[in-house]
C-alpha positions as CSV (number, residue, x, y, z in Angstrom):
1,X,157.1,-3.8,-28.1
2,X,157.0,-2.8,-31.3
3,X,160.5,-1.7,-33.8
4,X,160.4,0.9,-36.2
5,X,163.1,3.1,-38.2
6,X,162.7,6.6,-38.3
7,X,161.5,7.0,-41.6
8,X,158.8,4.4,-40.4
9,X,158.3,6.7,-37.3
10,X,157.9,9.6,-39.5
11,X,155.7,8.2,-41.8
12,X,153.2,6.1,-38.9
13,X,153.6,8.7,-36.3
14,X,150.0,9.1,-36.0
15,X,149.3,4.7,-36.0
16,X,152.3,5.1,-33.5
17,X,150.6,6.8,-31.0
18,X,147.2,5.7,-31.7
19,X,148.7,1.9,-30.7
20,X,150.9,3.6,-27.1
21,X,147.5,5.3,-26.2
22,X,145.0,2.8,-26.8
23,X,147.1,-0.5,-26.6
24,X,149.5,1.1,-24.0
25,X,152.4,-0.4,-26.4
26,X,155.8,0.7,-26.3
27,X,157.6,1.6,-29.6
28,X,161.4,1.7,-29.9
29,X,162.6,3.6,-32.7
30,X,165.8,2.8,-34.2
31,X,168.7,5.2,-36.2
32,X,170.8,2.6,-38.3
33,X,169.3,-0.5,-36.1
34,X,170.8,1.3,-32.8
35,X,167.7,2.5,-30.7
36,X,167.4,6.2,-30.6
37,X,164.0,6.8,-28.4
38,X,160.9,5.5,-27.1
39,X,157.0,6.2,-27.0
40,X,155.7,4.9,-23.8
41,X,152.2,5.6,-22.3
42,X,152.0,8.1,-19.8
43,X,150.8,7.1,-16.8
44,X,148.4,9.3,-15.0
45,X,148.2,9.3,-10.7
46,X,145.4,10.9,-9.8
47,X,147.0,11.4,-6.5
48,X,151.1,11.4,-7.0
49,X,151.5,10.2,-3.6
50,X,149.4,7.1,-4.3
51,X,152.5,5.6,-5.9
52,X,154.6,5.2,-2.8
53,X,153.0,3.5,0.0
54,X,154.7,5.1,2.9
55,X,153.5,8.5,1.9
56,X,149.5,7.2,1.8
57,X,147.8,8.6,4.5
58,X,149.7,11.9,4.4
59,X,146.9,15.3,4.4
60,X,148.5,18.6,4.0
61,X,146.6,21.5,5.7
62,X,148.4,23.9,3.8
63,X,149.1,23.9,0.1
64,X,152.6,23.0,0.1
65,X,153.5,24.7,-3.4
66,X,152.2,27.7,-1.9
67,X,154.9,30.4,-2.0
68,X,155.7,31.4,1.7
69,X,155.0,35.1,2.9
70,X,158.0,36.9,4.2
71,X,157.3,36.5,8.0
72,X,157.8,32.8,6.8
73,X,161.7,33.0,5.9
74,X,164.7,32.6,7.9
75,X,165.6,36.2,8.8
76,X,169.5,36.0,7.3
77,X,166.9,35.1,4.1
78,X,165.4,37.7,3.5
């Protein structure tokens, strides 16, 4: 993990994230020596329910972010 103030930050934002994207290195910046923040990688699923192994398997038929029609809702709903 690498340490930096933020002026440090401010200065080698760009070297900052060059090293979290390429070396997948976490940087801890500090305010006064008191950690403030941190740059981590971000971690891309191709498939979100790939990280939890009791949802593998699952297929929707439907798209389930798909807004429901009206025949859909609870009556006292609508």
């Amino acid at each position: 993990m690498i340490q930096v103030n933020t002026h440090e930050a401010k200065s080698k934002l760009s070297y900052l994230l060059a090293r979290v994207e390429t070396a997948r290195e976490t940087v801890r910046i500090c305010r006064n020596g008191k950690p403030i923040a941190l740059l981590v990688p971000v971690h891309l699923v191709a498939n979100p329910l790939e990280r939890h192994d009791e949802l593998r398997g699952i297929t929707f038929r439907e798209d389930p972010t798909a807004p429901l029609s009206e025949e859909d809702w609870p009556e006292a709903s609508r």
